[in-house]
N, C-alpha and C positions, 0 to 999 in steps of 0.2 A: 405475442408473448404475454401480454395482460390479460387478466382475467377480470370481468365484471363481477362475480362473487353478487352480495345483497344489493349493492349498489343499480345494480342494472347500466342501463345504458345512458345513464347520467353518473357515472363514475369519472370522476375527472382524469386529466393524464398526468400522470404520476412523473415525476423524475427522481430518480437516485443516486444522489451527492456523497461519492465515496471516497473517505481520505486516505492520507498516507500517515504511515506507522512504522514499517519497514516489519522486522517480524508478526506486530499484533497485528498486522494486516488481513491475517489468516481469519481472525473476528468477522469479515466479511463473509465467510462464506457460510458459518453461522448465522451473519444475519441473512445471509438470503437466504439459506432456508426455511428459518423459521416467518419472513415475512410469505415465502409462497405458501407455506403449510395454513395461513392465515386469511390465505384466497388474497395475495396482494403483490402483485408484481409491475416490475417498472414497465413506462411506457418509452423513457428515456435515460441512459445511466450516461453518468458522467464519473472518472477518475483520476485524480492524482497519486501518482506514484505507486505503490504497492494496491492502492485501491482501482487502479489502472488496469493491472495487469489483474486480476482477480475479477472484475466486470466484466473485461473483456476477454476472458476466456469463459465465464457464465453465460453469455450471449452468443459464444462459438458452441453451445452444447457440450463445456469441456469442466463442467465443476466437479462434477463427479471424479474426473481420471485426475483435478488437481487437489481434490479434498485427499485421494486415497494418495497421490504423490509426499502431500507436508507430512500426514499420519505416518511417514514410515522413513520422515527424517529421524536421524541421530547427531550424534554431534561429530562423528567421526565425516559419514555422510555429507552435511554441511562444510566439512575442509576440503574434502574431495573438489567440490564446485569451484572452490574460491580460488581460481586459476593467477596467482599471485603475477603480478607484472610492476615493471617500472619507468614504462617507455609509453604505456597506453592512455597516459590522462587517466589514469584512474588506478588503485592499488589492484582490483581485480577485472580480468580483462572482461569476463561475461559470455565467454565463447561456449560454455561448458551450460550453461542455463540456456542460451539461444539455440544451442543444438537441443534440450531437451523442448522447447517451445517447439521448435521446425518442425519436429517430429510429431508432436498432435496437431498443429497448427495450418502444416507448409505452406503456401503462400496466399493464403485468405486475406481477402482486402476488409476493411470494415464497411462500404458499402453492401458487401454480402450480408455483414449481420442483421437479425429480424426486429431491430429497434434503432433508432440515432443513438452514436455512439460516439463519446468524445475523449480520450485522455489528454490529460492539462503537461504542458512541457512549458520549461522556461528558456529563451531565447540565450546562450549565453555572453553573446557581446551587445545584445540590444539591453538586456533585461526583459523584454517583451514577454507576456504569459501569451503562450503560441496554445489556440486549441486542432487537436488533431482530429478530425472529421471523416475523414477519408485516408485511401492507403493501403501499404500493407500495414496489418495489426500487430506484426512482429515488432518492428522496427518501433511503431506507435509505444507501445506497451514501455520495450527498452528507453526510449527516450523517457517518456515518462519518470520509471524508477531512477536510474541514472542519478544517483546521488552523488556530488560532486566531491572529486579524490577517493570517492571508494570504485561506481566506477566511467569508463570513461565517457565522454559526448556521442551522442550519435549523432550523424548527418543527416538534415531531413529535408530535401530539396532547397540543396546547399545552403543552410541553416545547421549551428553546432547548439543542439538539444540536450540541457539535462534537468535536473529532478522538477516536475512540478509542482511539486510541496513548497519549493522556495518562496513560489508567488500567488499560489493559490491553493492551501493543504485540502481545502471541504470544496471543492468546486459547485456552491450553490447557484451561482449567478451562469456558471455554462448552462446548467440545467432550465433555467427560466428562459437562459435566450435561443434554449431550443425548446423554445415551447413546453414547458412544463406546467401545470396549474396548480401542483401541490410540490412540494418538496421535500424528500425524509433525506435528511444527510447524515453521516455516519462518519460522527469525530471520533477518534483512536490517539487526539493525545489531552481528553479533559482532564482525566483522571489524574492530577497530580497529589495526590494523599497517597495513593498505593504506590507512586516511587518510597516511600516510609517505610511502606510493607516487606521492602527487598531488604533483608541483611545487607548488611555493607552498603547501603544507601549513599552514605558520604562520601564515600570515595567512587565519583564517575565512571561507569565503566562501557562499553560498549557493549559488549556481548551479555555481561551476566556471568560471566564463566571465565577460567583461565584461557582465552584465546592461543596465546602464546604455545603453551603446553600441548594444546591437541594438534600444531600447525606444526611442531617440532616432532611428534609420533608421527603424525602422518607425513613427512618429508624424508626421504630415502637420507642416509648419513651424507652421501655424496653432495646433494641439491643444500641439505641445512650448512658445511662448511663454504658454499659458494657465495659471491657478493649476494646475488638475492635473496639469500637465509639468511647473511648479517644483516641487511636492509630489514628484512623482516621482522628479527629479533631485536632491533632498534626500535620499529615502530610500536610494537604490541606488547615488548618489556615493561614492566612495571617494578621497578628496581628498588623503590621507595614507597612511601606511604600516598601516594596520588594516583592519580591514571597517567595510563600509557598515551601517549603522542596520538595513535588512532582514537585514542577512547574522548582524548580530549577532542580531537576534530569531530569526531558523529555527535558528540553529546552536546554540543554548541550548535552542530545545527540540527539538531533536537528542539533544545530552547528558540533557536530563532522561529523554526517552523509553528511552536506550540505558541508563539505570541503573534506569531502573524496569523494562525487560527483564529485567536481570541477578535483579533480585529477583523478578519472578514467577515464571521459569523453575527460579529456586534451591525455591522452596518447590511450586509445581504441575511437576513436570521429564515431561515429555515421556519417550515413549517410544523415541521416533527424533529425530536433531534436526541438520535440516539448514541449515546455516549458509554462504549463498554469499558470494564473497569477493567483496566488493564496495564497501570503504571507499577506493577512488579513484576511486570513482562521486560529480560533487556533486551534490546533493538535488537541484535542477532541470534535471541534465542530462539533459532525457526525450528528447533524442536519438541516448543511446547503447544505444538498446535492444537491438541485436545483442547488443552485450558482455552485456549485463545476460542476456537470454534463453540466449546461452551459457554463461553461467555458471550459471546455474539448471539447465541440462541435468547440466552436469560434477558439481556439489555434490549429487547423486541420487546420480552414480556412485562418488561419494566413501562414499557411505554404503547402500550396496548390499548390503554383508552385514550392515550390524546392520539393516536392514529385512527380509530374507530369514530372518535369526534372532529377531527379534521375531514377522514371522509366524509360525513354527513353532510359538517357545513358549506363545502366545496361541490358536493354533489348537489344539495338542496340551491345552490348560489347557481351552478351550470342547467338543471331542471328550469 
């Protein structure tokens, strides 16, 4: 999958450190395009959570059918997925997203893929940061995002798996220990100035949007008077001037993730580190993916020369 480009055959092996964000996630596939338009592609990717699933369907041959999939979310779309439950370990079961994976996917192991390929999962009765290596890439991927209460654990040779952002959001240090010589990682939550930029900034929100309201249109009258419509509308009501019960749970682990960023990156630091602006993105607005994939182009271009100067040095160090 790598290309030598000027470098020639002293091009060092690249690894690409991709985090979790939950919708700006989509920034990813921006950046990978614009890193390959640049003659620059990985020799190894590594991701946690949303950056997970996003690498490792770029490495199935699948970014294309999942770039045109987000471009043609809506917000009605997006409820449709969110198969509400309250018995799954998680508010959404996820059946309705793994049936759309199966179907481009179906049972590709990630040994198949044409690079080392790792998604980061967190163990959850050990704490353990579990790296997934091998497998099916389905179930990989799902563990991976797995944010914990929205949705549920997966089993992964009997281990209960979820988000790997918990314990490791920029997985730079997988990437080194599978051989990497250079590192570009790709942080999705620096940008906290642009949470400023969202109207309504002060009041927490998960989505960005009235959640509540578009789960109540889209819910047949029958399903919204049932216990799992009141469940519902408890959770994602916002009745007063605060966030809703969901919005407080994502948004706290929001903040946990974004300071356990700070700290891994401070002690494993990347060697390029591209960081798109995207803190007036809210976590489930996965139907701004335009925004999100243009800004993943630009924040390449932002860092254009310390990549081009990282290549050199690393190429002239391996030469």
């Amino acid at each position: 999958m790598a290309a030598d480009g000027e470098f020639g055959r002293h091009r060092p092996r690249i690894g690409l450190a991709l985090g979790g964000g939950v919708a700006r996630g989509w920034a990813h596939i921006g950046v990978l395009r614009a890193l390959k338009r640049y003659g620059i592609e990985p020799d190894i990717v590594c991701g946690a959570s949303v950056g997970a699933l996003v690498g490792g369907l770029a490495l199935a041959g699948r970014l294309e059918v999942l770039e045109e999939w987000v471009r043609s979310l809506n917000r009605l779309k997006i409820i449709s997925y969110m198969d509400l439950r309250v018995t799954a370990g998680g508010l959404i079961g996820g059946h309705k997203l793994v049936s759309e994976m199966r179907q481009h996917l179906g049972e590709l192991r990630i040994e198949d893929l044409p690079v080392p390929y790792c998604a980061v999962a967190t163990d959850l009765v050990t704490g353990h940061e579990v790296w997934l290596q091998r497998g099916d890439i389905v179930d990989s991927m799902r563990a991976s995002f797995a944010l914990p209460g929205v949705f549920p654990p997966v089993r992964v040779d009997g281990r209960f798996l979820v988000d790997g952002a918990l314990v490791n959001p920029v997985p730079v240090s997988a990437c080194r220990a599978l051989g990497a010589q250079m590192v570009i990682a790709v942080n999705l939550a620096g940008d906290l100035l642009g949470k400023a930029r969202r109207p309504g900034a002060a009041i927490p929100t998960a989505a960005g949007f009235d959640l509540l309201k578009l789960i109540e249109e889209a819910q047949p009258a029958a399903r919204a008077a049932s216990p799992i419509g009141a469940l519902t509308r408890r959770l994602f009501r916002r009745d007063y001037d605060g966030p809703s019960v969901f919005g407080v749970m994502v948004s706290s682990l929001s903040i946990i993730t974004d300071r356990i960023t700070r700290s891994r990156l401070a002690g494993e630091p990347p060697d390029v580190h591209i960081a798109p602006r995207l803190g007036h993105i809210g976590l489930l607005e996965f139907d701004r993916a335009d925004e999100c994939i243009r800004e993943g182009v630009e924040a390449v271009e932002r860092v254009l020369p310390d990549l081009h100067d990282a290549l050199a040095v690393f190429s002239a160090h391996k030469g």
